[in-house]
N, CA and C of each residue as an Amber inpcrd file, in Angstrom:
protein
   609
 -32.6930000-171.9980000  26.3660000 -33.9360000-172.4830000  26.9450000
 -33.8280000-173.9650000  27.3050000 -34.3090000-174.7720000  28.4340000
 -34.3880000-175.4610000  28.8090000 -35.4710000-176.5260000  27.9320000
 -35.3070000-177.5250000  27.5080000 -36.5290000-178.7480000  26.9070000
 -37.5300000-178.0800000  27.9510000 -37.6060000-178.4330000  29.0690000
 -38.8500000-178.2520000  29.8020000 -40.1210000-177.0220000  29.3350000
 -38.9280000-175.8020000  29.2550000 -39.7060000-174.1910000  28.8490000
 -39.8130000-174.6930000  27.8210000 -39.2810000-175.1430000  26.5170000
 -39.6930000-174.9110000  25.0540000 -40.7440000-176.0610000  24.9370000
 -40.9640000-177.1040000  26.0680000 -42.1220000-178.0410000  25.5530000
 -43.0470000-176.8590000  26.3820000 -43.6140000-176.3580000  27.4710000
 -44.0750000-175.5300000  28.3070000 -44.4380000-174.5440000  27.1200000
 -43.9660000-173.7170000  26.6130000 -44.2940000-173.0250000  25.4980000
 -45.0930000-173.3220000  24.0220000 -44.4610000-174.8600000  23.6070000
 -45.3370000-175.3100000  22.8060000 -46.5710000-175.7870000  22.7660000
 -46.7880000-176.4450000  24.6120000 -48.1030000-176.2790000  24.7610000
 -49.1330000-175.2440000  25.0320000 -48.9880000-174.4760000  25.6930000
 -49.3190000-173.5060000  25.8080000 -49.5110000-172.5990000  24.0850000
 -48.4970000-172.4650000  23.3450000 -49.0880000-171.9170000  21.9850000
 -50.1100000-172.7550000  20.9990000 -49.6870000-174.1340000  21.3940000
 -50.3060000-174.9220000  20.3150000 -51.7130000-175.7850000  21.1060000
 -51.9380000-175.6910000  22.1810000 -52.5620000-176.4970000  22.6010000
 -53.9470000-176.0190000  21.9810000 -54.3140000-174.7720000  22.1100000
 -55.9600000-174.1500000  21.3750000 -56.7370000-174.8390000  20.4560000
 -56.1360000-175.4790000  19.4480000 -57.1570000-176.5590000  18.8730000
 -57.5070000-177.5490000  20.0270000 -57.0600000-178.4150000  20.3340000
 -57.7090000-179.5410000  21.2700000 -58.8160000-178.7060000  22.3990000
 -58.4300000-177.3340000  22.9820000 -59.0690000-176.7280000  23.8730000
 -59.7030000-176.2730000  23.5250000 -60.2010000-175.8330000  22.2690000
 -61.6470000-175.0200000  21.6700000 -62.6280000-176.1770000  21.2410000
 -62.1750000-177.7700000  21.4470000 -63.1600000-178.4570000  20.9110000
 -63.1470000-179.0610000  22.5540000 -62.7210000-178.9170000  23.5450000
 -62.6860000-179.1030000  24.9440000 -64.1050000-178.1460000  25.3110000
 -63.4310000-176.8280000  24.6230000 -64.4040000-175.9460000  25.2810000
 -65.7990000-176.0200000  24.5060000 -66.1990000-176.6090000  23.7900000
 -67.6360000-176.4820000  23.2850000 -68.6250000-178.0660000  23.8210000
 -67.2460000-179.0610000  24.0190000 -67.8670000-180.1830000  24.6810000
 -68.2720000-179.8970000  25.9900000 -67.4010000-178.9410000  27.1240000
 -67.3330000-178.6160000  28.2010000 -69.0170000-177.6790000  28.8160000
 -69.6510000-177.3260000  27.8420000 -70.1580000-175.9070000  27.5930000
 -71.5610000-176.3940000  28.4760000 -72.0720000-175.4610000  29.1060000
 -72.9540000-176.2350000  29.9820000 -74.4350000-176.4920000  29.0120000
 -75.1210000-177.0850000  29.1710000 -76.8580000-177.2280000  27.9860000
 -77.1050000-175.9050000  27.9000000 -77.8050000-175.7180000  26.8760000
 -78.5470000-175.1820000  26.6680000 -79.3570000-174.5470000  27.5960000
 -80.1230000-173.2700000  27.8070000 -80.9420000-172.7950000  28.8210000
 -82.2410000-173.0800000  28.1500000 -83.8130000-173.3520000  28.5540000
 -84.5280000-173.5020000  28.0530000 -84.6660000-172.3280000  27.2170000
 -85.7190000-172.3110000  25.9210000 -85.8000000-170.5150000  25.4670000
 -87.3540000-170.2120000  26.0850000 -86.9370000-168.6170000  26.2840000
 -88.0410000-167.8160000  26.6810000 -88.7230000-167.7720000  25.4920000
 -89.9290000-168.2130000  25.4350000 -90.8250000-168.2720000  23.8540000
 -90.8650000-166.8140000  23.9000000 -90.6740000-165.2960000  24.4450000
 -91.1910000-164.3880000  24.5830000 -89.5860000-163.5640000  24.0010000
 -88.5370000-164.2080000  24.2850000 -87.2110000-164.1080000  23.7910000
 -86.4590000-164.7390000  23.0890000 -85.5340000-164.3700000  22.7040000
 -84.2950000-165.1950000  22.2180000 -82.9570000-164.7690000  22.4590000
 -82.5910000-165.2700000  23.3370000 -81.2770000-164.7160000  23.9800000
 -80.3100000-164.9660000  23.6630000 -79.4420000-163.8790000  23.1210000
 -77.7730000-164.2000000  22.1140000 -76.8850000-164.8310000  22.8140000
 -76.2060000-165.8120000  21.8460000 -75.2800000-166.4800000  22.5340000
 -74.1190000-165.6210000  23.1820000 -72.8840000-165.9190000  23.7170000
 -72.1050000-165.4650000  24.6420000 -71.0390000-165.1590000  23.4960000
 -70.3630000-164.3550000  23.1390000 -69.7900000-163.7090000  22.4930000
 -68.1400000-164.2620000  23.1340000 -66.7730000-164.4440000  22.2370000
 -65.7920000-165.3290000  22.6500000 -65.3790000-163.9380000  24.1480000
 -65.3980000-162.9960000  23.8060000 -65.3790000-162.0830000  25.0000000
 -66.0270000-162.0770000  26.2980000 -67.0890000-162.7910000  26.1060000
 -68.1850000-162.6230000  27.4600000 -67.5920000-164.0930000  27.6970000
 -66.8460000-165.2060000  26.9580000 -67.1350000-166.4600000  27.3080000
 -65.7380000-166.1630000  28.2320000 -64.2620000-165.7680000  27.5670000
 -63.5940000-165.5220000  28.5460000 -63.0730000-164.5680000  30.0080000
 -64.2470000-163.4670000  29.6990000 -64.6500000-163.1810000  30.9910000
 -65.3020000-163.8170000  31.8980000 -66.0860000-164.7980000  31.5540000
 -66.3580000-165.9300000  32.6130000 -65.6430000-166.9800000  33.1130000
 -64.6860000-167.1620000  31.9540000 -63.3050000-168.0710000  32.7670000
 -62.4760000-167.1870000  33.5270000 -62.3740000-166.2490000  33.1790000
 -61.3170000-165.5720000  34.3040000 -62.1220000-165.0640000  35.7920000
 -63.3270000-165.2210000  35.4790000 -64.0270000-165.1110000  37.0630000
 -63.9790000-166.5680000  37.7470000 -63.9280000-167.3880000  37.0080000
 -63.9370000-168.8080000  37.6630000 -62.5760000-169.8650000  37.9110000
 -61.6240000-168.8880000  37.3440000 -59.7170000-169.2050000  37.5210000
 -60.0100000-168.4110000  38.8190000 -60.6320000-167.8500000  38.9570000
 -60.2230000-166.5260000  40.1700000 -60.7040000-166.9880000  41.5850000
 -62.1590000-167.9780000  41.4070000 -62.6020000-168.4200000  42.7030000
 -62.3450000-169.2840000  42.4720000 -61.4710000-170.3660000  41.8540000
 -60.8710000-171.9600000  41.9230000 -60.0860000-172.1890000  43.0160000
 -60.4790000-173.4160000  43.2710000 -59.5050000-173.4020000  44.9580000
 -58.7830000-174.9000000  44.4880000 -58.6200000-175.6600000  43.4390000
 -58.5640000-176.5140000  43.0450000 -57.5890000-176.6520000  41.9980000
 -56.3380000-177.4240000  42.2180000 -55.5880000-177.2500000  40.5910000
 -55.9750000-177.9310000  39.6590000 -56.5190000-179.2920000  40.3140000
 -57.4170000-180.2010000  38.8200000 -58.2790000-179.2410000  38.1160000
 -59.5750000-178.3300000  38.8050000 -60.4580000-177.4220000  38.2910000
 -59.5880000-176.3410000  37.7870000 -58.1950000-175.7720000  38.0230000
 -57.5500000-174.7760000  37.4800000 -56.8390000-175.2460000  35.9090000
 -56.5120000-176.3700000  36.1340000 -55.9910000-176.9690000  34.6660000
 -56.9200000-177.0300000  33.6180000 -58.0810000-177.4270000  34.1210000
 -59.4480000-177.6460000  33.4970000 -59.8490000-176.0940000  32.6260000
 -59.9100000-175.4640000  33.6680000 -60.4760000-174.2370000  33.0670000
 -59.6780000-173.1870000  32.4250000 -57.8520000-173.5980000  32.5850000
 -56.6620000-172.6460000  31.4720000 -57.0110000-173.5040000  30.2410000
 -57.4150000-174.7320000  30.1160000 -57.2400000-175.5610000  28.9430000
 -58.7920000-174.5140000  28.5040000 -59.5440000-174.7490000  28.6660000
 -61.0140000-174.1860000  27.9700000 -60.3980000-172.6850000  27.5500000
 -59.9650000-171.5550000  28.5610000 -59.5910000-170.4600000  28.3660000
 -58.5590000-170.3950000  26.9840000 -57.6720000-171.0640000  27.3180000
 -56.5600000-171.4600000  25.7960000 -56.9510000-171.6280000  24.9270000
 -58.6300000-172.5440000  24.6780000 -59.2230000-172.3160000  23.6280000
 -60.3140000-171.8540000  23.3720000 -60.6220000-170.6600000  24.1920000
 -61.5200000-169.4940000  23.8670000 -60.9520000-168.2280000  23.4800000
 -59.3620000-168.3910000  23.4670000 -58.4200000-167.5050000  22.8640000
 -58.7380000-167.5590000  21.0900000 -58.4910000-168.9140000  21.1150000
 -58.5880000-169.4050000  19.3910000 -60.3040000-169.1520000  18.8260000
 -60.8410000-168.7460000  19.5070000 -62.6490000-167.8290000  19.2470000
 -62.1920000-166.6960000  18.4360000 -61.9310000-166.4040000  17.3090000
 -61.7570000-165.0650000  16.6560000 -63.1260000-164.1840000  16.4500000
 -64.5780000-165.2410000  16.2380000 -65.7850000-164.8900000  15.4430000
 -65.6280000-164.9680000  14.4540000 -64.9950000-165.3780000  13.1460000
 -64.1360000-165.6630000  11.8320000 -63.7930000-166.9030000  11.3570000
 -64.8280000-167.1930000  10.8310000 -64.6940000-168.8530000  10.3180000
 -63.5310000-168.6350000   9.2790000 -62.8510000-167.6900000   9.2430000
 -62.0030000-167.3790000   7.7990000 -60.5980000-167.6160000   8.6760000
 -60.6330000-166.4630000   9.6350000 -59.2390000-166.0370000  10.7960000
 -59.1430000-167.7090000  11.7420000 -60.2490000-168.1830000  11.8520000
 -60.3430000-169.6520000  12.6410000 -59.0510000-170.6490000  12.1460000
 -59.6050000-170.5770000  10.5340000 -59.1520000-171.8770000   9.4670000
 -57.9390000-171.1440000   9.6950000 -57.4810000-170.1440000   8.9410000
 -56.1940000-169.8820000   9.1950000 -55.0630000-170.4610000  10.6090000
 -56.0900000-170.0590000  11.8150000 -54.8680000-170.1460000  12.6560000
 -54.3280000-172.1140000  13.2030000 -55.6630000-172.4410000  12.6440000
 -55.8500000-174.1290000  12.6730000 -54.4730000-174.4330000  11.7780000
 -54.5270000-174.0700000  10.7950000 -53.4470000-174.2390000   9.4210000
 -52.2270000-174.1200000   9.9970000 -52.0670000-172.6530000  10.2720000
 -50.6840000-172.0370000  11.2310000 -50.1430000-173.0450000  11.6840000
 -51.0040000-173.5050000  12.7730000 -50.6270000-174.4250000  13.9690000
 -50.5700000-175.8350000  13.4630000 -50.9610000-176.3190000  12.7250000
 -51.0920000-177.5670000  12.1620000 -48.8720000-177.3560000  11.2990000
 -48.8290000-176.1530000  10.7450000 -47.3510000-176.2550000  10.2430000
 -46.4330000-175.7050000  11.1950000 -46.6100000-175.2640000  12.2440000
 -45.9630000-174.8180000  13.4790000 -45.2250000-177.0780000  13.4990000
 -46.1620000-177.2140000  14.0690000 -46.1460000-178.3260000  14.7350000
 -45.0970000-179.4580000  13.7500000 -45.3630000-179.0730000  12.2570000
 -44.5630000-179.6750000  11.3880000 -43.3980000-179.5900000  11.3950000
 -43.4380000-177.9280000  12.1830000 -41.5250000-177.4230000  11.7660000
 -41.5700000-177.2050000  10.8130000 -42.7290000-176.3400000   9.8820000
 -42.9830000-175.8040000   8.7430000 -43.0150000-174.1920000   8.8410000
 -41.8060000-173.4990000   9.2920000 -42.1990000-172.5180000  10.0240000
 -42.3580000-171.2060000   8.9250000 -41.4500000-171.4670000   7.4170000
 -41.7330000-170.3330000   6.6370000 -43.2490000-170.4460000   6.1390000
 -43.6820000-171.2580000   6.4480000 -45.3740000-171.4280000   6.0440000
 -46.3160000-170.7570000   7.0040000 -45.9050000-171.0590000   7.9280000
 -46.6610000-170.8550000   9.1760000 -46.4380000-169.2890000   9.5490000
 -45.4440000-168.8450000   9.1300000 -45.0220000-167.5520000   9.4970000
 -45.8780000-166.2380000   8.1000000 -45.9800000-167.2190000   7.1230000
 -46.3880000-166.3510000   5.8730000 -48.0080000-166.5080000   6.0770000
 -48.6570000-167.6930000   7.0060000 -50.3670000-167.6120000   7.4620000
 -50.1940000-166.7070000   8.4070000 -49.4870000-166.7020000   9.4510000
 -49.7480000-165.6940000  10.2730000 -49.7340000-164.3120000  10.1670000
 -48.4070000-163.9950000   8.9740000 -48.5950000-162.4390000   8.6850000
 -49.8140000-161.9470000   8.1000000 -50.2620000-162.6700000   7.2520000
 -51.7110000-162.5240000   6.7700000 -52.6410000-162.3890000   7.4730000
 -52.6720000-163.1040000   8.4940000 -53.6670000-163.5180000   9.9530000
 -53.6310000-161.9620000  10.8060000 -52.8280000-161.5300000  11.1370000
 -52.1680000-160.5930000  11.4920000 -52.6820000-159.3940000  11.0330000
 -52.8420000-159.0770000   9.4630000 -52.9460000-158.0290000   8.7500000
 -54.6820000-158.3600000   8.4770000 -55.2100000-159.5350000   8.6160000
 -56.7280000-159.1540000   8.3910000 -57.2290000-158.9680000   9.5490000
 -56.9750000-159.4760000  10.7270000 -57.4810000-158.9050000  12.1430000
 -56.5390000-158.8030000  13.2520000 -56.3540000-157.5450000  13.0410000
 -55.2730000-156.9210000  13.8280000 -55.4610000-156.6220000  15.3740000
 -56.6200000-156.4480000  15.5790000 -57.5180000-156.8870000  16.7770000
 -57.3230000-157.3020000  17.6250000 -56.9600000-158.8450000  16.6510000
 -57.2020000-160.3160000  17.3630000 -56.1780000-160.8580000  18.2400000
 -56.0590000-160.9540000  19.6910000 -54.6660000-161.0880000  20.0140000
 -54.2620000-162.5050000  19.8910000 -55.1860000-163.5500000  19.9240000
 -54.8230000-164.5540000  19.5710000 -53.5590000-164.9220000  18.2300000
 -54.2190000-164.0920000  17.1980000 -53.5000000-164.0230000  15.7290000
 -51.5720000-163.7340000  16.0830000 -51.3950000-162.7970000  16.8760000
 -50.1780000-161.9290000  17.4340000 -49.4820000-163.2550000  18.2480000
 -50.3980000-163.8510000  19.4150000 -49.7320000-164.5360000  20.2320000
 -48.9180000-166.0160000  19.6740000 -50.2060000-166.2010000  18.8100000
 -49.4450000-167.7570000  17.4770000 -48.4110000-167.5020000  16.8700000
 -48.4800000-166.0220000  16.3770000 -46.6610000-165.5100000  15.8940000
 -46.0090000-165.6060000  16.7650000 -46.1480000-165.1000000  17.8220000
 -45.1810000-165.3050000  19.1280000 -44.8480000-166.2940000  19.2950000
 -45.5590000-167.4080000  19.3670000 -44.9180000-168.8240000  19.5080000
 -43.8720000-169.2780000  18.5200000 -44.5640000-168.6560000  17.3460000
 -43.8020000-169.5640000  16.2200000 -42.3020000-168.8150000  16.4370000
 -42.0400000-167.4100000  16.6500000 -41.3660000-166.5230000  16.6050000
 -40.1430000-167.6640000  17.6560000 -40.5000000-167.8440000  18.9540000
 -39.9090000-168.4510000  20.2880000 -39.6480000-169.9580000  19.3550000
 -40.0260000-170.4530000  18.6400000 -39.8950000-171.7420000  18.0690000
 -38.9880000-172.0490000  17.3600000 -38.6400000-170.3770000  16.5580000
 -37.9670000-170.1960000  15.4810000 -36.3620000-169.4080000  16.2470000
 -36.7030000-169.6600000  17.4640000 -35.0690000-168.6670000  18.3930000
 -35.1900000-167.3980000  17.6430000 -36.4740000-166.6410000  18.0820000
 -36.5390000-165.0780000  17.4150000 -37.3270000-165.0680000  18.6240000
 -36.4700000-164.2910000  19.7420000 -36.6990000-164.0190000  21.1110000
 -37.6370000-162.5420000  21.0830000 -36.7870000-161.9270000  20.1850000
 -36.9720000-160.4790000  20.2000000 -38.2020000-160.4470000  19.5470000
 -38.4050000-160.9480000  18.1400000 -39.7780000-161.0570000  17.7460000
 -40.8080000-161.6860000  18.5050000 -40.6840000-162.1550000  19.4190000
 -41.2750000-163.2550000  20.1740000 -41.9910000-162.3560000  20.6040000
 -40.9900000-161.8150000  21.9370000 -41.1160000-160.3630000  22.3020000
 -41.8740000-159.5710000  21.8600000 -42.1050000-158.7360000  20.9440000
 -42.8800000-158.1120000  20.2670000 -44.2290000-158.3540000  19.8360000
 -44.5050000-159.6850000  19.7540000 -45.9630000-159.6910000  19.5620000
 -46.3980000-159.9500000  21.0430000 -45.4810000-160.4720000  22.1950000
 -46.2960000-161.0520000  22.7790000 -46.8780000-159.5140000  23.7900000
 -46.1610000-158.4800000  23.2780000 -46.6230000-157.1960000  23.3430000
 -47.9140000-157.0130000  23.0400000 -48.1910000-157.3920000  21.8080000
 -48.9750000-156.7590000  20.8240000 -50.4450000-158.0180000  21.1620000
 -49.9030000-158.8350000  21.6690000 -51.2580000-159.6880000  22.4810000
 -51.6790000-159.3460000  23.4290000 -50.6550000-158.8370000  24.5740000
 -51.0290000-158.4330000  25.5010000 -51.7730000-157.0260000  25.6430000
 -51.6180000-156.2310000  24.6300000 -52.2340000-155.0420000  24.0390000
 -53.6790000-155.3710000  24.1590000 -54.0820000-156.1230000  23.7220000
 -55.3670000-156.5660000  23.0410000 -55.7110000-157.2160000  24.1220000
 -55.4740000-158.2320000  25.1920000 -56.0260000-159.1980000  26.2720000
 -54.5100000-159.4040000  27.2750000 -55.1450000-158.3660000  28.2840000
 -53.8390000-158.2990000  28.9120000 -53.6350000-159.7000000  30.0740000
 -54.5450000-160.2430000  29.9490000 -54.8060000-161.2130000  30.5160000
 -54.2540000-162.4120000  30.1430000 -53.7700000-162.4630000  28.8390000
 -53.4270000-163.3670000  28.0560000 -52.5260000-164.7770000  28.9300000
 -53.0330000-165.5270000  29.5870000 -51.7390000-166.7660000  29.8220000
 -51.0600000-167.3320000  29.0070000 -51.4060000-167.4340000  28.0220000
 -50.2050000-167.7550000  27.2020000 -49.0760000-166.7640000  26.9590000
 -49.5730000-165.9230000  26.5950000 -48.0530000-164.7520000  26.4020000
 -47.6690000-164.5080000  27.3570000 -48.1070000-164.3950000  28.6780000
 -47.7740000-164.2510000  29.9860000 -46.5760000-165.2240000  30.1090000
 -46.8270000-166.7650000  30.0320000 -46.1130000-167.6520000  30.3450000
 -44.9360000-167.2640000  29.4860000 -45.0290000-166.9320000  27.7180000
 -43.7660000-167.3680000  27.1400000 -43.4530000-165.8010000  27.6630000
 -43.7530000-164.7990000  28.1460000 -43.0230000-163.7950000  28.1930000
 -41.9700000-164.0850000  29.2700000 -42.4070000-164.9370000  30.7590000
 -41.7590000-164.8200000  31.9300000 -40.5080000-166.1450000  31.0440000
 -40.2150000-167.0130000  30.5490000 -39.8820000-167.9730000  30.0440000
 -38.4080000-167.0560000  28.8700000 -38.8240000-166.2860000  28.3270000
 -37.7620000-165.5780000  27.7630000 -36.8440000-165.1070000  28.5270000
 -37.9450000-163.9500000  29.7790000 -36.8950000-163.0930000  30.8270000
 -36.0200000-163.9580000  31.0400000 -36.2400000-165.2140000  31.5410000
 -35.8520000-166.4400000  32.6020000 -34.4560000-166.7130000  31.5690000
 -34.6370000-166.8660000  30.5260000 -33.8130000-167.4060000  29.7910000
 -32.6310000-166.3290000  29.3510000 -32.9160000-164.8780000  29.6750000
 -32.1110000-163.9610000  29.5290000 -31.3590000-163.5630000  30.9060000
 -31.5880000-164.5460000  32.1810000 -31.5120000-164.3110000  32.8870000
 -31.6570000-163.2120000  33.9230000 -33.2510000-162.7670000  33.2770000
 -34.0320000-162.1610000  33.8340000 -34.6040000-162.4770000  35.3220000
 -34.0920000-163.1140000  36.2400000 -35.1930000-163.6800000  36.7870000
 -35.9890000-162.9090000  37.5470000 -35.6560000-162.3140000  38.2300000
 -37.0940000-161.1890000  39.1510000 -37.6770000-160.6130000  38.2520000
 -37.8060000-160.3450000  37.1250000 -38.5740000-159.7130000  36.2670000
 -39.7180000-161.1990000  35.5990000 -38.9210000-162.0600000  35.4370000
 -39.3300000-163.4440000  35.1100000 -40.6560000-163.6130000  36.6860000
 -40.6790000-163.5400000  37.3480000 -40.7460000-163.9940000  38.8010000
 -42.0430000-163.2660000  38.7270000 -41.9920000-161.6780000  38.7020000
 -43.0720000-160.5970000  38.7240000 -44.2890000-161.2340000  37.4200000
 -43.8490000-161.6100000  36.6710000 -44.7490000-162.1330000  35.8160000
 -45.6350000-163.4880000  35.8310000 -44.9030000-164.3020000  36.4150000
 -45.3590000-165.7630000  37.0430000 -46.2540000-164.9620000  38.3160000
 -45.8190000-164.1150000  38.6540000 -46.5370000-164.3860000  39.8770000
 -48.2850000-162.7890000  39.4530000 -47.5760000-162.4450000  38.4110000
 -49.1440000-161.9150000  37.6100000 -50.1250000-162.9860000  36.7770000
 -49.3160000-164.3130000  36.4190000 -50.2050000-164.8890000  35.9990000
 -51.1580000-165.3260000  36.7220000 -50.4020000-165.9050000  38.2590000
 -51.0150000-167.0100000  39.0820000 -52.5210000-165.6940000  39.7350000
 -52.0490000-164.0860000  39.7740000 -52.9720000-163.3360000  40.5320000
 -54.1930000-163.6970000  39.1330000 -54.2000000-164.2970000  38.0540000
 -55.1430000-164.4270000  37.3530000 -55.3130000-165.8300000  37.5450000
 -54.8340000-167.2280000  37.9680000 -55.0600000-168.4670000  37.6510000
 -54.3980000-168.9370000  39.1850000 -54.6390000-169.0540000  40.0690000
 -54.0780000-168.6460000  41.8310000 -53.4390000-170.2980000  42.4250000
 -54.0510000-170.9450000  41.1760000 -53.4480000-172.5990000  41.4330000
 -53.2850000-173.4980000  40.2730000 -53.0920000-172.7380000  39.4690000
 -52.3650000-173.3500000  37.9180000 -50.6760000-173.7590000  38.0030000
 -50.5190000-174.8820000  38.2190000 -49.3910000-176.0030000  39.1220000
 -48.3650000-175.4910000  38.0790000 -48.4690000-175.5480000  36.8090000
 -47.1650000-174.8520000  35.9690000 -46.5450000-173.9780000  36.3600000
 -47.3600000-172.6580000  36.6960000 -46.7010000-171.1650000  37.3900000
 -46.3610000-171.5720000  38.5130000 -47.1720000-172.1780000  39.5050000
 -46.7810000-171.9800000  40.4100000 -45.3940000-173.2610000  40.6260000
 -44.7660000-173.6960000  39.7240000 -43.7000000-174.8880000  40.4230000
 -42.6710000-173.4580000  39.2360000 -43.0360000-173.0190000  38.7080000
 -42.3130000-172.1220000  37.6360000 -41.5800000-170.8220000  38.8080000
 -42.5790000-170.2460000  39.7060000 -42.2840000-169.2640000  40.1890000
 -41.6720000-169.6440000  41.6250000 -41.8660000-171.0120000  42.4530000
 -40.9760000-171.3060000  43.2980000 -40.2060000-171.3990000  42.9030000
 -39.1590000-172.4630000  42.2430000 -37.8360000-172.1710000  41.2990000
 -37.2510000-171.4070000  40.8800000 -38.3140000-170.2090000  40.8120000
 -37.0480000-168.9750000  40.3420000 -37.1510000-168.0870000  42.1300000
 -38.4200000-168.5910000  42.9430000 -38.0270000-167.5850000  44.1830000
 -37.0260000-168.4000000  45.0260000 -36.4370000-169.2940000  44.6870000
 -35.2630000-170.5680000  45.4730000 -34.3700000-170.0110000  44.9000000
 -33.9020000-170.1810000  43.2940000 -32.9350000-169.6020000  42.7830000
 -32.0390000-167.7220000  43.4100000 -33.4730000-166.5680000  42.9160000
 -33.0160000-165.7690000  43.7180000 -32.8140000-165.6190000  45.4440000
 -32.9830000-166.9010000  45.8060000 -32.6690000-167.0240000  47.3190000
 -31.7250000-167.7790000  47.1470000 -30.7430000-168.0150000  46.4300000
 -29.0770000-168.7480000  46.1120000 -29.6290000-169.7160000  46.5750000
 -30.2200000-170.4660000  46.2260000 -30.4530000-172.0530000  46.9510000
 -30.5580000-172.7340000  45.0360000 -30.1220000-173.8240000  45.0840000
 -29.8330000-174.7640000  44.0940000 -30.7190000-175.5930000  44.4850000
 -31.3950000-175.6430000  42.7910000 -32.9340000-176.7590000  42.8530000
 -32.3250000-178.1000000  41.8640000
């Protein structure tokens, strides 16, 4: 793997703390209340179905960066002030290079909400962190199971192919992320480079 992919990967796995406190600063007011109602808040599901409608009509890469960073941390939304702390922890010893720690929160994380694809995709990182491709692999399965939408596993998945010298398979995936995020400047400088490469041209 290239420095570039393994910093590209670490942000992308680790960035969700800074982006879940992005995303609650970001969050538009309050609606007045209907004294006649009380209308439930937006559930982490309804919140990232509204980012992926608004990656989708972005015509803008500043507004596309903006809104993968909020999405990245509406991933880390479990509903689980319990599964939350955990994956905060994870990532807090990810980042240490504390990885038998981080790997023994996540299996736990893992086994109480199995659900959760977020929980799967933080193994995945740590997995890619730890040069466990194949495990990497495997959860980022098991995220994508759960939110097939996932950009993060998306990214480290095309980032492995690439590195197995996968590249048109690498390529098909960059270019499924961007049909979800259509001007997110990472994929797209990610997926010219590999469509130059398979056109024998040297970047």
């Amino acid at each position: 793997m290239t420095s570039r992919a393994a910093l590209f990967l670490a942000v992308i796995g680790l960035a969700g703390l800074s982006a879940a406190a992005s995303l609650a600063a970001d969050a538009p007011p309050p609606a007045p209340k209907d004294q006649n109602a009380e209308s439930a808040p937006k559930s982490p599901a309804e919140i990232r179905n509204d980012l992926y409608a608004r990656l989708a009509a972005s015509k803008d890469g500043d507004e596309t960066e903006g809104l993968v960073g909020l999405l990245l941390g509406s991933y880390s939304q479990s509903g689980s002030d319990t599964a939350d702390l955990m994956l905060a922890r994870a990532r807090k010893a990810m980042q240490a290079k504390e990885y038998d720690s981080a790997e023994q929160i996540l299996d736990a994380e893992v086994a109480l909400m199995p659900d959760w694809a977020e929980g799967w995709n933080a193994r995945a990182t740590l997995r890619y962190l730890d040069d466990d491709y194949d495990g990497s692999m495997a959860d980022i399965a098991q995220t994508l199971k759960r939110e097939p939408r996932h950009l993060g596993a998306l990214a480290g998945m095309a980032m492995i192919l690439e590195s197995r010298d996968k590249d048109e398979e690498a390529l098909k995936v960059y270019e499924r992320v961007l049909a979800i995020a259509p001007h997110w400047r990472r994929a797209e400088d990610a997926a010219k480079r590999l469509r130059a490469t398979l056109a024998g041209q040297q970047i």
